[in-house]
C-alpha positions as semicolon CSV with decimal commas, in nm:
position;residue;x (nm);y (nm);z (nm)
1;X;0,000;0,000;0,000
2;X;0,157;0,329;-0,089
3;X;0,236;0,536;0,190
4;X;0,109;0,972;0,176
5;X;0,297;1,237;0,363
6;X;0,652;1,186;0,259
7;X;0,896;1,425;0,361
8;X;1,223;1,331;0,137
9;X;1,313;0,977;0,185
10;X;1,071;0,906;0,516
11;X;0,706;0,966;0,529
12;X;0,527;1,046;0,829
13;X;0,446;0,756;1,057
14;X;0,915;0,720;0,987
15;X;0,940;1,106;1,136
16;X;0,760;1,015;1,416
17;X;0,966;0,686;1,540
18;X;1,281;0,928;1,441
19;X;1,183;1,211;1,646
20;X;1,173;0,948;1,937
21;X;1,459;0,839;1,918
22;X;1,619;1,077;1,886
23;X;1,467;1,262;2,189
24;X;1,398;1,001;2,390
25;X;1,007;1,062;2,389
26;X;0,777;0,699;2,528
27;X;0,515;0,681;2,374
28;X;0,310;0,953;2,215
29;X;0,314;0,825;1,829
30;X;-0,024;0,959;1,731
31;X;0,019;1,338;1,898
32;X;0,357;1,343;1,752
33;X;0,197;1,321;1,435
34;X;-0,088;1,505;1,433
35;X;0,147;1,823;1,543
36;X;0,411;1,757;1,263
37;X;0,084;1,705;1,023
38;X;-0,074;2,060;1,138
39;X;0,297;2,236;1,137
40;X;0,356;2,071;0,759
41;X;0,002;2,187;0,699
42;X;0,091;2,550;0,824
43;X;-0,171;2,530;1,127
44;X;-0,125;2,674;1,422
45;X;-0,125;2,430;1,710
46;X;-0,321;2,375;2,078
47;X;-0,159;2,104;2,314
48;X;-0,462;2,071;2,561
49;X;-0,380;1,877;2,881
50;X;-0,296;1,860;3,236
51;X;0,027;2,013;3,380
52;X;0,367;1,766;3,333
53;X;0,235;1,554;3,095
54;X;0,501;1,650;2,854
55;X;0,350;1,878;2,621
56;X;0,725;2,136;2,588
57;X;0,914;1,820;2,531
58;X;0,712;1,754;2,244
59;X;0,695;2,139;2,091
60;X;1,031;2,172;2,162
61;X;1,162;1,792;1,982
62;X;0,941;1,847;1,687
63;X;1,045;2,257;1,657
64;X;1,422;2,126;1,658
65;X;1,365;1,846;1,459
66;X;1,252;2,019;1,160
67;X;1,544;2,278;1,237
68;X;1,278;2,606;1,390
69;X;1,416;2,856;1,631
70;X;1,182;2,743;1,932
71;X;1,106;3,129;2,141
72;X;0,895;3,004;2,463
73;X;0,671;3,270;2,639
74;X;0,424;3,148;2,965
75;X;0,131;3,336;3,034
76;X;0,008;3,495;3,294
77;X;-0,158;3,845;3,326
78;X;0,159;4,018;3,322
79;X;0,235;3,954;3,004
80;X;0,068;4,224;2,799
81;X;-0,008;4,304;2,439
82;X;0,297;4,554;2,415
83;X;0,553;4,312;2,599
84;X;0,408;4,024;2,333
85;X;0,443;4,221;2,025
86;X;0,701;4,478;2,152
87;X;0,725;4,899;2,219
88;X;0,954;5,162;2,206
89;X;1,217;5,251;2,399
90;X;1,159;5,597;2,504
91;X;1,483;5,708;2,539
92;X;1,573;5,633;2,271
93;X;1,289;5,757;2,078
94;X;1,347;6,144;2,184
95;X;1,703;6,083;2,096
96;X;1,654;5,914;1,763
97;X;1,288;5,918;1,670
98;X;1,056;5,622;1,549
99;X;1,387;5,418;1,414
100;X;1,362;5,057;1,384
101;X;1,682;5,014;1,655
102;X;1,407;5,213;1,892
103;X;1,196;4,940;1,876
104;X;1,257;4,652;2,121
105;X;1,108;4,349;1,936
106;X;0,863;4,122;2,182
107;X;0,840;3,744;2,134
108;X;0,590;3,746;1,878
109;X;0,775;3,955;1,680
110;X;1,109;3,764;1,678
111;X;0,964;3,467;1,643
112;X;0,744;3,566;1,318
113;X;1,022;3,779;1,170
114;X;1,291;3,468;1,220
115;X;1,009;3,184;1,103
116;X;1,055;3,028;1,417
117;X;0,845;2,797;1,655
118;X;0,608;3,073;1,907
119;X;0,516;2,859;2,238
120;X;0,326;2,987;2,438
121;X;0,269;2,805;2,779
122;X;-0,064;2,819;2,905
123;X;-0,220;3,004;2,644
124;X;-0,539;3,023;2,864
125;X;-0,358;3,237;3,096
126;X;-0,323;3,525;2,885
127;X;-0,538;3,834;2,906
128;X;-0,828;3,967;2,632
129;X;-0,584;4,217;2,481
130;X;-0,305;3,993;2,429
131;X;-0,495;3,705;2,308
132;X;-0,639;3,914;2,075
133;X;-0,278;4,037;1,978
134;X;-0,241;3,698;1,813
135;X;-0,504;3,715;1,559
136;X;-0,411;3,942;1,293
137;X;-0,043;3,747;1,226
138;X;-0,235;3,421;1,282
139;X;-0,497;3,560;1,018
140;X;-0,268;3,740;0,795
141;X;0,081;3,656;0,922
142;X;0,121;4,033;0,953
143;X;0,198;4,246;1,241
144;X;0,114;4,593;1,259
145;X;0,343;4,846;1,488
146;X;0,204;5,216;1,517
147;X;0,445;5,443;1,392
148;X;0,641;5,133;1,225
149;X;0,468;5,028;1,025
150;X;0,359;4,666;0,875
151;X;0,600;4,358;0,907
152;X;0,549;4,043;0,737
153;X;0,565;3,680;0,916
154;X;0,790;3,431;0,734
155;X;0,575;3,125;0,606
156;X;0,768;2,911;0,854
157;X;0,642;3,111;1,163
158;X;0,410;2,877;1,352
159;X;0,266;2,911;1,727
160;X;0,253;2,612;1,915
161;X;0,033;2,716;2,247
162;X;-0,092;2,490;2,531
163;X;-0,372;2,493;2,772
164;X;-0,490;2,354;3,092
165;X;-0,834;2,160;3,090
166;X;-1,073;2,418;3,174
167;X;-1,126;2,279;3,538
168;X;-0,789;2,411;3,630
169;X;-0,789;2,678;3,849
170;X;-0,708;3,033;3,703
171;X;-0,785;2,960;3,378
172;X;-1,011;3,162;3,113
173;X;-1,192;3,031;2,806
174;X;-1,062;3,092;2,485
175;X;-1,220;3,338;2,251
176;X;-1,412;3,137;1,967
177;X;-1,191;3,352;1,709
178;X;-0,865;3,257;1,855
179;X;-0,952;2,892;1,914
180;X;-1,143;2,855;1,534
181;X;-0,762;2,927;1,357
182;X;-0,566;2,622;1,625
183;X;-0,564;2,258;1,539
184;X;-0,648;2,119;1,823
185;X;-0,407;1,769;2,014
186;X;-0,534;1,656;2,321
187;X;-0,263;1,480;2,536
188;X;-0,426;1,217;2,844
189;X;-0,192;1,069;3,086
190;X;-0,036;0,784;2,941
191;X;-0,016;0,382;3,035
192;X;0,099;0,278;3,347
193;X;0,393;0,080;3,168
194;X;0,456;0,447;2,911
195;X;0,509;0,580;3,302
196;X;0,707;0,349;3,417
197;X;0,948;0,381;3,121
198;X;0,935;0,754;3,119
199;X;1,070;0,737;3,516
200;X;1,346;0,468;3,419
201;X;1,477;0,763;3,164
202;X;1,440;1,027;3,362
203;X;1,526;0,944;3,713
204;X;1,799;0,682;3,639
205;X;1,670;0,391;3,845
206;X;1,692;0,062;3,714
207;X;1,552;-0,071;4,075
208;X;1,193;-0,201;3,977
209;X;1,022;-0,159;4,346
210;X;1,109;0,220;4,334
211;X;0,987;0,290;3,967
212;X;0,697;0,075;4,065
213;X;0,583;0,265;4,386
214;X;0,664;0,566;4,264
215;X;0,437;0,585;3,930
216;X;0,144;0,325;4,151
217;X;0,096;0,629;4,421
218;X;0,104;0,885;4,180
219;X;-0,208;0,721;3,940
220;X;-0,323;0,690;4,226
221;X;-0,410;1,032;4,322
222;X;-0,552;1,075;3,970
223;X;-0,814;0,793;4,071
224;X;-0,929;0,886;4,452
225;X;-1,254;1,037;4,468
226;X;-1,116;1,292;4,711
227;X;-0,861;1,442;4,482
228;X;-0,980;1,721;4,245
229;X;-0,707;1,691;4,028
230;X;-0,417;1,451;4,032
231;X;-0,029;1,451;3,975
232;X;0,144;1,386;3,693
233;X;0,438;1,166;3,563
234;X;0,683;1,454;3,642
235;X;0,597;1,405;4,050
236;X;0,655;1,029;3,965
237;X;1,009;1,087;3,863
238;X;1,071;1,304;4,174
239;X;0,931;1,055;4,402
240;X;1,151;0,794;4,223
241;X;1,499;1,029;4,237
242;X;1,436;1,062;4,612
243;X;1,400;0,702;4,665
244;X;1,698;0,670;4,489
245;X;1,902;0,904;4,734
246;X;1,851;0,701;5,006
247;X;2,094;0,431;4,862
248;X;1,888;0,131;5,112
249;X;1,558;-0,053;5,077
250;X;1,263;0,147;5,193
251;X;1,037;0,096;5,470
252;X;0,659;0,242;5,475
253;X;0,770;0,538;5,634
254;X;1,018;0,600;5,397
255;X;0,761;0,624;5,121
256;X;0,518;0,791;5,310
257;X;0,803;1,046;5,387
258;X;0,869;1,107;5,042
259;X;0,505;1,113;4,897
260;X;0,450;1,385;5,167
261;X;0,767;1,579;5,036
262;X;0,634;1,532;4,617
263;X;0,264;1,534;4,649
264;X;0,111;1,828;4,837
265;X;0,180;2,084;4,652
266;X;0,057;1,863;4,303
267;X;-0,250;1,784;4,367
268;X;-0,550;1,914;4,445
269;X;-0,852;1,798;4,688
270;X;-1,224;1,887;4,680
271;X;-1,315;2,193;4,806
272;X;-1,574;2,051;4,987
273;X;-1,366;1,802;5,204
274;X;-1,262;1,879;5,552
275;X;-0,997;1,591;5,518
276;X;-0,638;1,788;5,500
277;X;-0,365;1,651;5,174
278;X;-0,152;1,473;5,409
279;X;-0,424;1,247;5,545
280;X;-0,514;1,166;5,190
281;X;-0,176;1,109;5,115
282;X;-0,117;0,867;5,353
283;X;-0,445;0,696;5,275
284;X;-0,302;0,640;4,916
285;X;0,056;0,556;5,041
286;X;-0,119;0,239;5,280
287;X;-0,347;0,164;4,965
288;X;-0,060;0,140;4,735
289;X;0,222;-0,041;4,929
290;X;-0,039;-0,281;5,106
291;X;-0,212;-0,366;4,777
292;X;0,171;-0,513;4,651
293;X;0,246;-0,646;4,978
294;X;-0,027;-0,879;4,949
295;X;0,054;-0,959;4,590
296;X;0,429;-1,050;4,740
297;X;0,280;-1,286;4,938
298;X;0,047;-1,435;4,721
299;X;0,349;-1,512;4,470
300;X;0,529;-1,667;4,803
301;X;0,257;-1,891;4,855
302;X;0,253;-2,004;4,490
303;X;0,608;-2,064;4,464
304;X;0,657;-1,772;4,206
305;X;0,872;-1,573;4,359
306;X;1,119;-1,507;4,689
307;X;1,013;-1,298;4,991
């Protein structure tokens, strides 16, 4: 069957093992390739999903991959229309006049004048004004500066944004204008074994019990009924690099020690609970290691494995 999408000598679904390998991404084949579709398609792109699921790694790989400067901004309130697109420096100004060395480009502007990769973390955390900066070089690929004049976005300018599910906490809704000109990838938390893989890489531990425990309590807190929302891989790896510091086997408390260092400040419980983090926390910890000492024992018992 003949294969569509061919870049050269590799098509597609051969980009997307390369990019892999050669960044040492687990998993992830089919939002690896719906980005480099969208970017090869000259679409704009939306990573939507929870915090440390990996959605820079994968802007950043596939930006250097296919050889884009990669400029990151994050949002937040602060950053306003003028620091996105850029202003003039007045000094300079009443010195020199409107002179394009007065002008102090913003990110937008470097990024669309050099055709490189925009990201913009937490696109959902920019104001009104700045969102509705991005339009008209999104639209047009222009920018327009008062007293400047218009510039023109090189075709390989492309904005990769993300946002938080709109549960999250501090978060505003898109406008329908900005969100009708992204291609939208969704990124879930990934398997259990993806996890487990991903911590291996990351934290350096080859010791199965720690990678184990360490990605077990974190799903965990994505499952409990108490927990608003959950951590992600990224506390797993934490969680696993402690472990690893304390150069022994680990008892209960030891975990429970650890979990209480990683997890508080990753999750978040129901506003309506009166039960604190830590008790949850420990509730989770008990689940989790009892649940595989029983399984220990159970292999014991059938003669598949020592105690």
């Amino acid at each position: 069957m003949k294969r569509h999408g061919r870049v050269g000598n590799m098509d597609i679904d051969e980009e997307v093992q390369e990019i892999k390998e050669r960044y040492g991404i687990v998993g992830r084949d089919s939002e690896i390739r719906k980005i480099l579709m969208a970017i090869k398609a000259g679409k704009h792109v939306l990573l939507e999903g929870s915090v440390g699921i990996g959605k820079t790694l994968l802007a950043r790989s596939i930006a250097e991959y296919l050889n884009r400067g990669f400029i990151r901004v994050d949002g937040d309130e602060r950053l306003t229309e003028s620091k996105l697109i850029g202003y003039w420096d007045p000094p300079m100004v009443i010195n020199k006049g409107y002179v394009k060395e007065a002008f102090i480009e913003g990110p937008l502007t470097k990024a669309a004048l050099s055709g490189s990769v925009l990201f913009i973390n937490e696109l959902n955390r920019l104001s009104e004004s700045a969102q509705n900066a991005l339009l008209p070089v999104m639209d047009e690929g222009i920018i327009s500066i008062p007293h400047f004049g218009t510039l023109k976005a090189k075709k390989e300018f492309i904005i990769i944004a993300t946002q938080n599910p709109e549960e999250s906490i501090g978060v505003t809704r898109l406008s329908e204008a900005l969100k009708d000109r992204f291609v939208l990838v969704k990124l879930d938390y990934q398997s259990e074994e993806e996890e487990k893989e991903i911590v291996r890489q990351k934290a350096g531990v080859e010791k199965e019990e720690i990678v184990s425990y360490s990605v077990k309590i974190v799903r965990e807190t994505r499952e409990d009924p108490n927990i608003r929302r959950g951590a992600s891989v990224r506390a797993a790896i934490d969680m696993a690099l402690l472990a690893k510091a304390y150069g022994r086997d680990l008892s209960f408390e030891d975990w429970l020690e650890i979990a209480l260092m990683i997890l508080p400040e990753r999750i978040d419980i129901r506003e309506d609970l009166k039960s604190k983090k830590e008790e949850i926390i420990k509730r989770i910890v008990e689940k989790v290691l009892g649940e595989e000492v029983v399984k220990e024992n159970f292999l014991f018992l059938r003669g598949q494995g020592p105690r």
